[in-house]
Structure formats: C-alpha cells, structure tokens
Steps between C-alpha positions, in 0.01 A plus 500: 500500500792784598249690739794627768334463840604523845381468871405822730536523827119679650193552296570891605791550314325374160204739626714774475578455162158491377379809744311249786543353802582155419512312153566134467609508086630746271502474144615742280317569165671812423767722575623869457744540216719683790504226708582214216844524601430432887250226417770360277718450843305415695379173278863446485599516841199295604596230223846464604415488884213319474354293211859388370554396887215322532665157550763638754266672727251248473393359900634139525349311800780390757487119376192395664613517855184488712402705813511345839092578498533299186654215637307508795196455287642201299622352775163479689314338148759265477445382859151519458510300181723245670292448757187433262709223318598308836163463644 
C-alpha cells in the first residue's frame, strides 16, 4: 500500500491538530502547497522510524514464561484432574 503511518501518544495531541479536544484518526486529504515540503518530512521521518522498523520494534513475548498466578492455576486443575482419574 505505501500509506506512512505511525503511533501517537494521547488522543489530545491528534485533537490539536484538527482544532478539538481529542481525535482518535487523522487522515489527510489535502495539503497547503506551503506546507508540501513539511508534509514531505514528516512522511519520511515517520517511514524511516516507523514503518521500515516495523519488524525491530515489534513486542516479542518473553518465551512463554508463565506467572506464578498462572502456575498456581494449572497447578490446582492438574490436581483436581488427578484426583478425578484415581477415584
């Protein structure tokens, strides 16, 4: 697709953008031949930190490592299974 997109930290800081309190999206359909040139780097610096980073910055989950709620939990089934199956 190419559509350059990034995260925001706080719905208020998009708001102010757009002139309101809080906004959730922006999408911009067009743009001031002034500010062509600060749109320009703007997609660039958000492609470069962002979209081509994707992969990098992406969460990975610790290697399934459970909680000791977690374990807690599985241990009590287990025993409770294991006590079905005896009697």
């Amino acid at each position: 697709m190419g559509v350059p997109y990034c995260i925001n930290k706080g719905k208020a800081r998009l708001g102010r953008l757009v002139y309101r309190k809080t906004c959730i999206t922006v999408a911009f359909t067009q743009v001031n031949s002034e500010d062509t040139g600060a749109l320009a780097k703007l997609v660039e610096a958000t492609r470069t930190n962002y979209n081509d980073r994707y992969d990098e910055i992406h969460r990975h989950w610790e290697g399934n490592i459970l909680g000791p709620k977690s374990i807690a939990c599985i241990a009590k089934l287990e025993k409770a299974k294991a006590k079905r199956t005896c009697h």
